[in-house]
Steps between C-alpha positions, in 0.01 A plus 500: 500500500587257781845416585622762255763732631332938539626657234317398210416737271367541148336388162426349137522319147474387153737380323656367145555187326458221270297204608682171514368161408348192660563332847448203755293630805340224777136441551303487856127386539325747669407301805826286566722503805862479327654661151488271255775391292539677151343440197539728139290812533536704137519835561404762234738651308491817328670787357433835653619763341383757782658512814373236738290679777461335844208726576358458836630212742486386870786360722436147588676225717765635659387406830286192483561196671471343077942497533520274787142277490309517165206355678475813747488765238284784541488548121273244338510458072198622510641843588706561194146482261396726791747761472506520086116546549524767708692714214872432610694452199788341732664363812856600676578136671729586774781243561755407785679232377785501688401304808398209235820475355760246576872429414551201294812343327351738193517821650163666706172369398167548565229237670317303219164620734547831458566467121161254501333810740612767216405303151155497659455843586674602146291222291193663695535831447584479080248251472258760637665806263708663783813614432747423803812677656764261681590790757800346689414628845800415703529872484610496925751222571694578128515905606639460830738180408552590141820279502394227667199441292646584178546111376150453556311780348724452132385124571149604506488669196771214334200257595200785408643592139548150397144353631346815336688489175258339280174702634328776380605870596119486730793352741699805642775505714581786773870459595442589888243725705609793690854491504632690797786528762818338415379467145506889410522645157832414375518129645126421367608608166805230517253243641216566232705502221632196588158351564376642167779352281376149641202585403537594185729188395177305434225784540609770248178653460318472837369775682691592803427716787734691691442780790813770660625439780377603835179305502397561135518901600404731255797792604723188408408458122746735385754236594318229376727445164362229298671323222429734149520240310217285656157630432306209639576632849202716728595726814318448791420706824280456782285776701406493886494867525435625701572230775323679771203426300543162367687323804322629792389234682721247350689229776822483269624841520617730754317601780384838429330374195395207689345755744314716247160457365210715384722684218289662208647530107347644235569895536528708155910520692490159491413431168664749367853329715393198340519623138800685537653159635366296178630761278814478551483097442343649159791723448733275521298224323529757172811573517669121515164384294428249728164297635429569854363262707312616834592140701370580821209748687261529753358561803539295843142336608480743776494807323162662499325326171363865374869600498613130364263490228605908364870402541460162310303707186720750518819319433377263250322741291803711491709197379247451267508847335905474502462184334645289735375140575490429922504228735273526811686403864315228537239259406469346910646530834572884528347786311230232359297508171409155578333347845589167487317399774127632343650401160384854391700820356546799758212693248646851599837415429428348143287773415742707559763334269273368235184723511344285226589164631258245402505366834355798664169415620251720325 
């Protein structure tokens, strides 16, 4: 979870709607240097009349050097065939748009590189039949300036619902990660209501993910109060608990944690903490009859991989019996599934959050 601010907590997701039509996506040869430009890519369409399930996904990109230089990315297009093969049913694309926007005569736009950068991760990932969340990750500089950044995060989703419009609902949109600080309960409500009604303009049937404040925390659902009206809408929450476990080690948080290592999970305490936690997601899930979706989880690199590999079953198969779809924290970098370097899955790891994962070596 680099760069991500401690307090993350927890979990999950399905969620309900009607699939939308066709849509223009941009192709990419496997082994060229630059994005090229688009060309008509027909999605499927088709009506579903159960709820659309994002099942189980990885977080990708937020961190690769793809934003700035498309010819140093760490993820290659042959990653997304990769990744689908493996058993994930879809990917969380973390973005941070808001150091490639610009102010023009027209208001705040974005770069037409980073636009080229994201039709050829989205092309890749539906032509390869995963679904894809468009998390807006600016979830740091818009909670502590909330103000300040306001123009530019309605901008974002101005610019996101009308690109998106005529794609299928395998596109989802999460209206920001984590929101925290400045941005507590009452003014994210204001600020992803607002975001929502632009969203709905020309998206009236996409699925859209949103978490409570306080770093998608799970005490905070209960004043999470999403629109009645709109059933296409999933909660979210994320789970890091507890951080003593899952951040020891870790160079971006404080120093005690920083300090600690050789911490143990997996206790019949433990578990039984754990499912106490997820219930009360459930609980609340029930009552407001909404889709959870589990966003972000894990367990820092330096945990001991015993205790990694317990923790990691334990929470998805949880999810799983709740009925919640999840998102694993994250694909490369920190808390790996995937060593770039070797080109190879971290085995333990994927066993341990798709036990029969084709790509398991027998």
């Amino acid at each position: 979870m680099k760069n991500k601010t401690l307090f993350s907590w927890l979990v999950a997701c399905t969620c309900a709607i009607t699939v939308a039509g066709a849509s223009l996506l941009t192709s990419h040869a496997a082994d060229s240097e630059e994005p090229s430009s688009p060309v008509p890519f027909q999605l499927q369409s088709a009506m579903t009349p159960n709820p659309l399930e994002l099942g189980r996904g990885v977080n990708v990109l937020g961190y690769d050097p793809i934003w700035n230089e498309f010819e140093r990315r760490r993820f290659q297009e042959n990653f997304f065939p990769m990744i689908r093969a493996a058993g994930f049913d879809h990917v969380r694309l973390n973005l941070h748009p808001f150091r490639h926007m610009t102010e023009t005569e027209d208001g705040i736009q974005l770069k037409e590189s980073w636009y080229t950068t994201l039709d050829w991760i989205v092309n890749n990932a539906l032509r390869n039949d995963l679904k894809i969340i468009l998390d807006l990750h600016e979830f740091q500089i818009l909670s502590k300036n909330p103000e300040e950044n306001k123009t530019k995060f309605l901008a974002f989703w101005e610019a996101m619902s009308d690109k998106f419009s005529g794609y299928s609902n395998q596109v989802v949109f999460e209206i920001l990660n984590e929101p925290n600080g400045e941005l507590d309960a009452t003014l994210w409500e204001v600020y992803y209501k607002e975001a929502l009604a632009i969203i709905r303009k020309y998206n009236p049937e996409r699925p859209v993910i949103i978490g409570p404040t306080h770093w998608n925390n799970i005490e905070k659902l209960d004043t999470l109060n999403l629109p009645e009206e709109d059933r296409n809408l999933i909660a979210t929450v994320h789970y890091y608990l507890p951080m003593r476990f899952t951040h020891q080690g870790a160079t971006w948080v404080g120093q005690e944690l920083r300090e600690t290592s050789g911490v143990t999970w997996g206790s019949e305490a433990e578990q039984a903490t754990l499912l106490s936690h997820f219930q009360k997601v459930q609980d609340w899930s029930q009552k407001h009859e909404r889709p959870i979706y589990l966003g972000e989880f894990g367990a820092y690199d330096k945990a001991p991989m015993e205790s990694r590999i317990r923790y990691t079953d334990s929470v998805c198969r949880t999810a799983e019996k709740m009925g919640w779809s999840w998102g694993y924290w994250q694909f490369d970098s920190d808390f790996i599934a995937f060593d770039v370097k070797s080109g190879q899955w971290v085995e333990p790891i994927l066993k341990a959050l798709i036990p029969n994962s084709p790509s398991l070596k027998q």
